[in-house]
C-alpha positions as CSV (number, residue, x, y, z in Angstrom):
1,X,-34.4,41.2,-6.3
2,X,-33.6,40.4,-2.7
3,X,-35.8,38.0,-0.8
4,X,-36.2,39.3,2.3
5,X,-36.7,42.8,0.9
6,X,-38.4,42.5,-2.6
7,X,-38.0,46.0,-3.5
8,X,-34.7,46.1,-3.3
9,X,-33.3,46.2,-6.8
10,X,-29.4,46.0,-7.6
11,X,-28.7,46.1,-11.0
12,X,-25.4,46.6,-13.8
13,X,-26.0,48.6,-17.0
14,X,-24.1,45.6,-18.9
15,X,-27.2,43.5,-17.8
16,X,-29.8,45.7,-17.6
17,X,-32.1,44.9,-21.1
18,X,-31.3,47.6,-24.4
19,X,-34.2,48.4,-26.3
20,X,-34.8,51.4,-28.8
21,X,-36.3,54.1,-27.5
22,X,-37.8,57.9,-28.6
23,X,-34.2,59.0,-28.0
24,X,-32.2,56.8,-29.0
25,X,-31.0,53.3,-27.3
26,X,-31.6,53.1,-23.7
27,X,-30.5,51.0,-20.4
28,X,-33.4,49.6,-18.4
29,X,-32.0,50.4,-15.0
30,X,-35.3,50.5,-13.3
31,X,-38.2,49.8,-15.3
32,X,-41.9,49.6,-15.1
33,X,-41.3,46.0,-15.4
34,X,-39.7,45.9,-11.1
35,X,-42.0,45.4,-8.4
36,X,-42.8,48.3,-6.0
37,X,-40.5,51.3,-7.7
38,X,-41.5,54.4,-7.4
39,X,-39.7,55.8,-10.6
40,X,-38.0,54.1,-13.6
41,X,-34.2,55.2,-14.1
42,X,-32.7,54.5,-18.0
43,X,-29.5,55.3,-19.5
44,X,-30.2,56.8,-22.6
45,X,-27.7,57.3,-25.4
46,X,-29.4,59.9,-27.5
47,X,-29.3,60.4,-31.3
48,X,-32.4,61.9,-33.5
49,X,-34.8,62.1,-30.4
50,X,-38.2,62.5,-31.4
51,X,-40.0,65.2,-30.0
52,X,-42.9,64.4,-27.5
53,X,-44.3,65.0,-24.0
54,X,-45.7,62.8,-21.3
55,X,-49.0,64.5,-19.4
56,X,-48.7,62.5,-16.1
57,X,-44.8,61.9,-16.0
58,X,-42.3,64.2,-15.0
59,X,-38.5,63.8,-16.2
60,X,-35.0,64.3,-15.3
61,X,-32.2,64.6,-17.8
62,X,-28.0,64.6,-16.2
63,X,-26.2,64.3,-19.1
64,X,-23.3,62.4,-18.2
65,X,-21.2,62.7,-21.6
66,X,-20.9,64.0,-24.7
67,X,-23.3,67.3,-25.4
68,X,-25.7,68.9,-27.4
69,X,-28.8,71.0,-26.5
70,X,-32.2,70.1,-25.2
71,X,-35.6,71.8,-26.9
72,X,-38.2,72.1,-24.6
73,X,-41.3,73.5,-25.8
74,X,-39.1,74.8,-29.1
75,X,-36.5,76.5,-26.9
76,X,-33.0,75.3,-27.2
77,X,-31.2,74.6,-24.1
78,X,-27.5,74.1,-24.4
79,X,-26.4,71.1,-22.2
80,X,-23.2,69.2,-21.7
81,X,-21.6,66.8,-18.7
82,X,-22.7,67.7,-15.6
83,X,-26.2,69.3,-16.7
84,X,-29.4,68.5,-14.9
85,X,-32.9,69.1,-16.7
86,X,-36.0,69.4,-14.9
87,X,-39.3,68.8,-17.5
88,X,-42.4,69.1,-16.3
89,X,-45.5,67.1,-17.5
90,X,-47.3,68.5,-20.4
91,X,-43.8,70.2,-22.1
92,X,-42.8,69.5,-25.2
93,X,-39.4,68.1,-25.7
94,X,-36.3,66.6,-27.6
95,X,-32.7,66.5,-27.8
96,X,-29.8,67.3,-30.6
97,X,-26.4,66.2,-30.9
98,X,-25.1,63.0,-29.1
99,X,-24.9,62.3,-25.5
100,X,-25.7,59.8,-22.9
101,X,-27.8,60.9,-20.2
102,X,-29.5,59.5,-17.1
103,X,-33.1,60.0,-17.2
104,X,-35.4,59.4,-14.3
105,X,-39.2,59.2,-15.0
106,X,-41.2,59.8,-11.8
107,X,-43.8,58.5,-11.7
108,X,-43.1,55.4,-13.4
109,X,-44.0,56.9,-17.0
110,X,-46.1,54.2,-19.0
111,X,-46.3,53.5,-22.3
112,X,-50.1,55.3,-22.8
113,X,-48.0,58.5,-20.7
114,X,-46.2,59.3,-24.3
115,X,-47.7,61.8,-26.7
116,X,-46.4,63.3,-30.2
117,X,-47.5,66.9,-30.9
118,X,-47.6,66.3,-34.8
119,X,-50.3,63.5,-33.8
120,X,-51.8,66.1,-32.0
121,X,-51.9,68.4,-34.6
122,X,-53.2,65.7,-37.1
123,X,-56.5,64.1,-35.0
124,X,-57.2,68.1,-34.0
């Protein structure tokens, strides 16, 4: 952080924290742990990501290597380097193969903003 401007926010991937996420292992670039952001930025190196939506939090996905396809309410989207994906609150969604992607979560998505449609299915 910078002192005279305390939402500035410089940061390294080889710093950032790692921590196991839905996807896979992710990059806290900008987390809900920074003062003042108005989004959260990861990079996320997907493998065996869980299926599940957010109903506040929209997301971006660039895949920046490596490829695969992304499911979004259980239709397959084939992606690659260089794809962007817009997902929308409330749509289901998941990715196959391996890749590293940025994500963006705008707003900031919180922990209680992350949902599992097989709980969904289970308390209905």
């Amino acid at each position: 952080m910078n002192a005279l401007h305390p939402a500035i926010l410089v940061r390294h991937e080889e710093t950032a924290p790692r921590e196991r996420s839905t996807c896979g292992w992710r990059h806290l670039l900008i987390s809900r742990g920074d003062a003042d952001v108005a989004a959260w930025a990861h990079v996320v190196d997907i493998e065996g990501a869980r299926e599940h939506y957010h109903r506040r939090g929209t997301e971006l996905y660039y895949v920046l290597e490596g490829e695969g396809a992304v499911v979004l309410d259980g239709v397959e989207y084939p992606v690659k380097a260089g794809t962007i994906v817009h997902i929308p609150p409330g749509v289901v969604h998941g990715a196959r193969g391996r890749m590293r992607v940025l994500v963006i979560g705008i707003p900031d998505i919180a922990d209680d903003d992350l949902w599992f449609p097989q709980a969904d299915a289970a308390d209905g």
